[in-house]
N, C-alpha and C positions, 0 to 999 in steps of 0.2 A: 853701853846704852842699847837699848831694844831696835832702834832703827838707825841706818846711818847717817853721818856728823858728817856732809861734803864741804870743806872749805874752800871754794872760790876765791883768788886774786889773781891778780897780773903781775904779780910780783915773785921770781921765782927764790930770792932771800925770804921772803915770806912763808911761802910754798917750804922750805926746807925745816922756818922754824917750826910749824906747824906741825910736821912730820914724826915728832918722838909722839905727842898728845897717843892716847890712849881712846881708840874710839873715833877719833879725828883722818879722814883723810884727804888731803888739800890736793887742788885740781887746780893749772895752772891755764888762766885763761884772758882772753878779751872781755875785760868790762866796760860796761858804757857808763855814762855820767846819766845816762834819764833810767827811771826805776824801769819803766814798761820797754825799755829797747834791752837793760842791763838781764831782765827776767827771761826773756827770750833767746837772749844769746846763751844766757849761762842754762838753761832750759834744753836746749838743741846740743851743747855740750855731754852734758850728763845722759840726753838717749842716744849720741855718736860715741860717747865710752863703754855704752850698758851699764851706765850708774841708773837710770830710769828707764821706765816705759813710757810710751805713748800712754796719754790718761793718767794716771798717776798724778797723786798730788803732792806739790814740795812747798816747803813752806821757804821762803828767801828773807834772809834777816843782813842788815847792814847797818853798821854804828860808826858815825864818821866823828871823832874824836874836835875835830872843828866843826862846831856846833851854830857858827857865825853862816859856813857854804849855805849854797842853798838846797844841795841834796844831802843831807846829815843822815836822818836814824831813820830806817823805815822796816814793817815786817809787812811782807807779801805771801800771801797764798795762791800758789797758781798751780791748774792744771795740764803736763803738758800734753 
């Protein structure tokens, strides 16, 4: 793909399966359960690795497979 695939989790079995994909590179981190605390952490990660800049915009996608929680699917666009 033309821009990169950052896969964020807290999971580092996750983090590993993630890692053959093609294009994909998973970043193993703290995420929060509320959208606007979970965008910022993982925001502050990505420019303390040099995966981003300051300004720069990332789009944050998340699909919670239990569709019942109360934080399930969400796509964010944030500047960080």
């Amino acid at each position: 793909p033309p821009v990169p695939i950052i896969a964020t989790t807290d999971s580092d079995v996750t983090a590993r399966r993630l890692a053959p994909y093609w294009g994909v590179l998973p970043v193993c981190t703290d995420i929060a359960d509320n959208v606007g605390v979970a965008g910022l952490l993982i925001g502050q990660q990505l420019v303390r690795r040099n995966l981003a800049a300051h300004g720069e915009r990332v789009v944050l996608v998340s699909v919670n497979p239990d569709v019942a929680s109360t934080g399930s699917n969400y796509l964010k666009i944030q500047q960080l």
